[in-house]
Every structure is written in C-alpha cells, then in structure tokens.
LOTI-887572 format. One record per residue (C-alpha): residue in one letter; x, y, z. Coordinates in pm, whole numbers, plus 50000, padded with zeros to 5 digits. Layout:
BEGIN
residuo / px / py / pz
a / X / Y / Z
...
This chain:
BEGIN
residuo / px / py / pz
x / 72318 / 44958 / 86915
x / 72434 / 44778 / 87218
x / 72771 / 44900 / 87405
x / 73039 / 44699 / 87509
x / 73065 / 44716 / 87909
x / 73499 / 44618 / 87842
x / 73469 / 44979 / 87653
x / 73424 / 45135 / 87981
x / 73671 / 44950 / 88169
x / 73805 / 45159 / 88479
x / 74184 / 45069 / 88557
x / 74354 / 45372 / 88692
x / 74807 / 45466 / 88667
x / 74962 / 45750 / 88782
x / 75161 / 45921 / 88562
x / 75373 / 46250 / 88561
x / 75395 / 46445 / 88256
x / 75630 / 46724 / 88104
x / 75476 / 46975 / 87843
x / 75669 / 47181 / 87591
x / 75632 / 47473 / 87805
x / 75843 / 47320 / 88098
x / 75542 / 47216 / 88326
x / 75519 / 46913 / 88518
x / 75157 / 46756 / 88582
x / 75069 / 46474 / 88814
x / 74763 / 46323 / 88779
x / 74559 / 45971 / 88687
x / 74512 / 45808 / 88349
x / 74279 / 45531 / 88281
x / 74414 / 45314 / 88056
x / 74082 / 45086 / 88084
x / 74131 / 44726 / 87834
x / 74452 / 44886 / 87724
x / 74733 / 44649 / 87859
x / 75029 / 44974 / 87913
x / 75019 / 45342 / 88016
x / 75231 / 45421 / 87674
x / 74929 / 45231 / 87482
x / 74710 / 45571 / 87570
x / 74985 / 45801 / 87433
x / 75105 / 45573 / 87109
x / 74739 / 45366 / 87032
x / 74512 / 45627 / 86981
x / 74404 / 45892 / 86722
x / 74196 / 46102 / 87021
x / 74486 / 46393 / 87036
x / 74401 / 46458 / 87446
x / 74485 / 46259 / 87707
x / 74209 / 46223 / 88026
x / 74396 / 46319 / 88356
x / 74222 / 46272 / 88728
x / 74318 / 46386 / 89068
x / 74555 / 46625 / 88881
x / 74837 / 46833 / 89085
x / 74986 / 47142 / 88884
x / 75038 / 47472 / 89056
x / 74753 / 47585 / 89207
x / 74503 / 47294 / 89075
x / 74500 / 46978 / 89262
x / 74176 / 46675 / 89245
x / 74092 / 46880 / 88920
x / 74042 / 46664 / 88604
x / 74277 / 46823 / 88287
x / 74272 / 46758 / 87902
x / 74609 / 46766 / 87753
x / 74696 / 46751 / 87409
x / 74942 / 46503 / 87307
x / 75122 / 46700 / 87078
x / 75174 / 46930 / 87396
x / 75386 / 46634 / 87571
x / 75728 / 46587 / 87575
x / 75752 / 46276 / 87802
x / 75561 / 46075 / 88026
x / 75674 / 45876 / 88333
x / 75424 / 45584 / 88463
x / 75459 / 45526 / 88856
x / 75478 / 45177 / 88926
C-alpha cells in the first residue's frame, strides 16, 4: 500500500495553549493539508495534539503531547 506524500505535509503555526490546570504552553503545531489551526483541535478523532519547540516552565525546544480534553483554549499567532 502506497502513501500519500500530501499526508505528510509539513506547514508549521504557533499556537499558545491554556490547560484545565491553569498552564500556559507555547509551542508549534503542524497543521500539514489542513487549511486552519482550529481544524487540528475540531477535525480529528486523535485525542493529542503534536506540539514542537515547546516553552512551559522549565522545558523549552522539547516536543509535548497534550490531550485535547486537557485544553481549555487555544490562541493561533498570526
């Protein structure tokens, strides 16, 4: 079975994030052949979201798996 190369699409958004425990995570999302950031949060069933180059506390260029049910908002840079 042959895989699609668009499946593995690289298009990178920063993105800051608020958990239900009060924390606040910077990081990188690829959103790949998606056409939005909210696309990764509201278009798929995987229930964690991929973050790069992650700052939070004492972590920074550290890549984090969140679970969506975890997040209380998300705010795309431009």
């Amino acid at each position: 079975m042959e895989e699609s190369h668009d499946a593995y699409k690289r298009e990178y958004r920063k993105v800051t994030i608020r958990t239900i425990d009060g924390s606040t995570i910077l990081g990188k999302v690829n959103i790949g052949i998606k056409d939005r950031v909210s696309d990764i949060f509201t278009k798929t069933e995987n229930p964690f979201i991929v973050l790069f180059d992650v700052e939070h506390k004492d972590i920074a260029g550290k890549v984090l798996f969140v679970n969506r049910n975890n997040i209380v908002w998300v705010e795309p840079e431009d």
